[in-house]
C-alpha positions as CSV (number, residue, x, y, z in Angstrom):
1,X,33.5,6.6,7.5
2,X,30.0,7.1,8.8
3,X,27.5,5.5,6.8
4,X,25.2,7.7,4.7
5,X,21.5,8.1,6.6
6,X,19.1,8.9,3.7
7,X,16.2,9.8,6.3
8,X,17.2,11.7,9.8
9,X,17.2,9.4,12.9
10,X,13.5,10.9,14.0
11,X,12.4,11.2,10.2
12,X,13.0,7.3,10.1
13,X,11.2,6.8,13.2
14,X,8.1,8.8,12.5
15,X,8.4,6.8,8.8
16,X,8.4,3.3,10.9
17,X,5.9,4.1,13.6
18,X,2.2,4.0,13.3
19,X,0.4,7.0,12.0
20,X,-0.8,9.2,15.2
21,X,-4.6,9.5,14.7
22,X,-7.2,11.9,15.7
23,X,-10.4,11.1,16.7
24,X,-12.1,11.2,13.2
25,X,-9.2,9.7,11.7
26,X,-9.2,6.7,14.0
27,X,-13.3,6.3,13.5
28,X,-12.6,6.9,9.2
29,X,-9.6,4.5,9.1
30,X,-10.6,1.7,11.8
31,X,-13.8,1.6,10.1
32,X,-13.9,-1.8,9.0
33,X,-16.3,-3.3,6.2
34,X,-18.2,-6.5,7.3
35,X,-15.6,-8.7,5.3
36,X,-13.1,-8.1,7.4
37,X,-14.7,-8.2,10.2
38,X,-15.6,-12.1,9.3
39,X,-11.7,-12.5,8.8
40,X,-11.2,-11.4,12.0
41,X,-13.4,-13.6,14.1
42,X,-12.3,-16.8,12.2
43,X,-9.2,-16.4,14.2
44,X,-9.0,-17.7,17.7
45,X,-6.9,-15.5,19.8
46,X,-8.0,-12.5,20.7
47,X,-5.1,-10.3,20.0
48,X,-4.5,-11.7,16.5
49,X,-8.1,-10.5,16.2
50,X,-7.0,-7.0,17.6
51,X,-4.0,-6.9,15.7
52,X,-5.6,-8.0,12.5
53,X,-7.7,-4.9,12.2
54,X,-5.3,-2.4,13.8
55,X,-2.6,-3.6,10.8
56,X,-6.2,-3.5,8.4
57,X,-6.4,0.2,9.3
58,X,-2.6,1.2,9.4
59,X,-2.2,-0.3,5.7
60,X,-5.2,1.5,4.5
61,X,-3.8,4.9,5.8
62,X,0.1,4.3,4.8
63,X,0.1,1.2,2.3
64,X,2.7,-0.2,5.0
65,X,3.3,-2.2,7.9
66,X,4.2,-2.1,11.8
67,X,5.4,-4.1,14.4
68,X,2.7,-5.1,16.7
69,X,5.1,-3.4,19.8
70,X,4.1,-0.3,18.1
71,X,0.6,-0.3,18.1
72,X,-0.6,2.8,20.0
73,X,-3.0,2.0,23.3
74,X,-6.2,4.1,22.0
75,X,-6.0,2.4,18.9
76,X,-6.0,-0.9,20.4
77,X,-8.6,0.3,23.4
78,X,-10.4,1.9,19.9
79,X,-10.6,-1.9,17.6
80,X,-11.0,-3.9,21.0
81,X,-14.3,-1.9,21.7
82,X,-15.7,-2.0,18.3
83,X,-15.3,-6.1,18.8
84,X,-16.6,-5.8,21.8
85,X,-13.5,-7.6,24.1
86,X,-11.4,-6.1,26.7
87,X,-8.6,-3.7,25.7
88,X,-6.4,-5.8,28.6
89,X,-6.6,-8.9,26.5
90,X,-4.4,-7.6,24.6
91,X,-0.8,-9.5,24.5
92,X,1.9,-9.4,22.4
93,X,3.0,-12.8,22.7
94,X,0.3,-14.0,21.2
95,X,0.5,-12.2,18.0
96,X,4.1,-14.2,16.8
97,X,5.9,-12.6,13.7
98,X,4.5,-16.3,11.9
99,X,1.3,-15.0,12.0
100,X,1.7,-11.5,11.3
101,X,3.3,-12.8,7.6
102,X,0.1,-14.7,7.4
103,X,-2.3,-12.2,7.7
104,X,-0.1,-9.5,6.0
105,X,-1.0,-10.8,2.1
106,X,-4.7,-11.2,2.6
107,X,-4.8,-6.9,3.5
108,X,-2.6,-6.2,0.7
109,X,-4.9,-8.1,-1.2
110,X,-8.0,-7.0,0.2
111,X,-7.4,-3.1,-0.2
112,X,-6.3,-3.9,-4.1
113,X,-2.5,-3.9,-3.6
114,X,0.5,-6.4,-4.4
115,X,3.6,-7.6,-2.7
116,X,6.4,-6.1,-2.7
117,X,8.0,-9.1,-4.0
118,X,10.8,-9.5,-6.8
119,X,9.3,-7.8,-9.9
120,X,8.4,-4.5,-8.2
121,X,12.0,-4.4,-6.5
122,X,13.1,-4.9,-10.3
123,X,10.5,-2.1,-11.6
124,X,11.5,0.2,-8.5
125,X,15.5,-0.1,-9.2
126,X,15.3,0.8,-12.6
127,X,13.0,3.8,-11.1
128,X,16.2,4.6,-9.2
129,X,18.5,4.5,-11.7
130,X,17.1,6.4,-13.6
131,X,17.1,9.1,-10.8
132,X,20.4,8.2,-9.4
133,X,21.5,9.2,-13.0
134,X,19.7,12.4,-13.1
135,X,22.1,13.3,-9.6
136,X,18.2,13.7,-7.8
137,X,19.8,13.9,-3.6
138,X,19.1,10.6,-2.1
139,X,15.5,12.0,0.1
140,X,14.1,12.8,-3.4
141,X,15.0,9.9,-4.2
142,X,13.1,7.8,-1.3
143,X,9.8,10.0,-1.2
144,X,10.0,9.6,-5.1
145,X,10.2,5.7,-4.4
146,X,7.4,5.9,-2.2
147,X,4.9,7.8,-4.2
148,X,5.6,5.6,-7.2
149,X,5.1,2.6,-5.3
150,X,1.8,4.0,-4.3
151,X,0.7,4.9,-7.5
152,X,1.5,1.1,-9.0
153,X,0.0,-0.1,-6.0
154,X,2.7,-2.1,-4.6
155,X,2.6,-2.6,-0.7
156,X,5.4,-0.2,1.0
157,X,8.9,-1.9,2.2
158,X,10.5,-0.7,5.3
159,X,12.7,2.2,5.2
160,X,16.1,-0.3,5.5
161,X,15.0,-2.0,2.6
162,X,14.6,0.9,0.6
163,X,17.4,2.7,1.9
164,X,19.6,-0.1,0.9
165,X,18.2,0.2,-2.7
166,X,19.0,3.7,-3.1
167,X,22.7,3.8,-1.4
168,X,23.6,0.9,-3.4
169,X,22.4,2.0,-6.8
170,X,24.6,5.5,-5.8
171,X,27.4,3.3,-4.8
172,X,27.8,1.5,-7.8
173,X,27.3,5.0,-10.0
174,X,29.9,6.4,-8.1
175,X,32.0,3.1,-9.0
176,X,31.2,3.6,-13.0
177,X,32.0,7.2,-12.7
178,X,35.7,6.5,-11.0
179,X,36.5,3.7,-13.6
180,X,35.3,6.1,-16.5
181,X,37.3,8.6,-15.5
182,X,40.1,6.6,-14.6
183,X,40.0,4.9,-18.1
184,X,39.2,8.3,-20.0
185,X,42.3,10.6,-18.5
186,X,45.3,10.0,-19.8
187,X,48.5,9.2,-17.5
188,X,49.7,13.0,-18.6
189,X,46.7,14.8,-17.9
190,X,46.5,13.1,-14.2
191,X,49.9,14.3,-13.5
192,X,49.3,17.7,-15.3
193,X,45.9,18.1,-13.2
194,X,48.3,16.6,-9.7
195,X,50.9,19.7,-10.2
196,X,48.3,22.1,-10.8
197,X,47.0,21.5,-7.2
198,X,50.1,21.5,-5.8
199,X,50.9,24.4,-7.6
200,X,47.5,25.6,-5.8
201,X,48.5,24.7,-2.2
202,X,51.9,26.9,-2.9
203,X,50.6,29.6,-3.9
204,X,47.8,29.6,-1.2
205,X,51.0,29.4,1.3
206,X,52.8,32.0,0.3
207,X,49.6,34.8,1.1
C-alpha cells in the first residue's frame, strides 16, 4: 500500500524551495540591518558570506530553511552585489552542510525565534493530537502546524519532519480505535454484524 502523501508532490516542492521574489520583495527581504552585515564579513569565504544572507532573508520571509543548491541566481547576483563581490564567486562546495548548522542558530536567534528542538516537537504533538482527535484531514492538520509554529515562534522543520509527526500521531489513533473496538464488541455482535454483510452481498446478487 502506497504511503499516505499529506502535501501533493509540487505542493511539497514549492513548501521546500525558496520563496520566488519580485523585485520589491527581493530589495524588502534581502535588506539586511548593519548587524548582520558584520556577521557576514567575519566569515572568510566568500560564498558562506553569500549564503549567510541569502538564508538571513529566506528565514525572515518563511521562518525556514533551504538547501544552498536551491538558492535562485538573482538572489545570489542580488546579496553578491549589495557586498560588493562577483556573483561567479559563488560555489557550493564551499558552503558544506557543517557550516550551514553553524550559521543556522545565530538567524533564528537574531530574528527572535527558537529551535525547533525537543520541547516544541513535544508542544507541537500534543497540538496534533488534539487535532488528530477532532478527525481535522491531515493538510489542515500541517498548515495548522505551521501557523502555530509561527505564532510561538519556533523556527519551521522540513516538510518530512512534520509529515512524519502527523501520519504517525494518525497511525497510532487508528491503532486505539481498532483495539477499542475490538475489545468493546462482543464475539456475538461481530458475527451478527459478519452475516449481515453477507446477507448484503446476497441480496445485491440476486438484482
Amino acid at each position: 500500500m502506497p504511503r499516505m502523501k499529506i502535501l501533493s508532490t509540487s505542493e511539497q516542492e514549492v513548501f521546500e524551495t525558496p520563496p520566488v521574489f519580485n523585485s520589491v520583495q527581493r530589495k524588502q527581504f534581502f535588506d539586511f540591518p548593519a548587524s548582520l552585515l558584520e556577521i557576514s564579513a567575519t566569515l572568510h569565504k566568500k560564498t558562506a558570506r553569500i549564503s549567510f544572507l541569502l538564508s538571513c532573508g529566506y528565514f525572515k520571509a518563511t521562518k525556514r530553511f533551504f538547501a544552498p543548491k536551491d538558492f535562485y541566481p538573482r538572489d545570489i547576483e542580488y546579496v553578491a552585489r549589495r557586498l560588493d563581490l562577483p556573483a561567479d564567486d559563488f560555489y557550493l562546495d564551499d558552503y558544506s552542510d557543517r557550516t550551514q548548522r553553524r550559521h543556522r542558530p545565530r538567524i533564528v536567534e537574531f530574528y527572535g525565534y527558537r529551535e525547533f528542538d525537543g520541547r516544541a516537537e513535544a508542544q507541537i504533538c500534543q497540538e496534533i493530537e488534539t487535532m488528530v482527535r477532532k478527525q481535522l484531514k491531515p493538510k489542515l492538520i500541517f498548515w495548522r502546524c505551521i501557523d502555530l509554529l509561527i505564532h510561538k515562534r519556533v523556527h519551521l522543520p522540513n516538510y518530512h519532519k512534520l509529515s512524519e509527526m502527523i501520519l504517525g500521531t494518525l497511525n497510532q489513533r487508528k491503532r486505539e480505535l481498532s483495539s477499542l473496538i475490538e475489545h468493546s464488541v462482543s464475539r456475538e455482535t461481530r458475527q451478527l454484524l459478519d452475516s449481515l454483510f453477507i446477507q448484503e452481498e446476497r441480496g445485491e446478487g440476486m438484482c
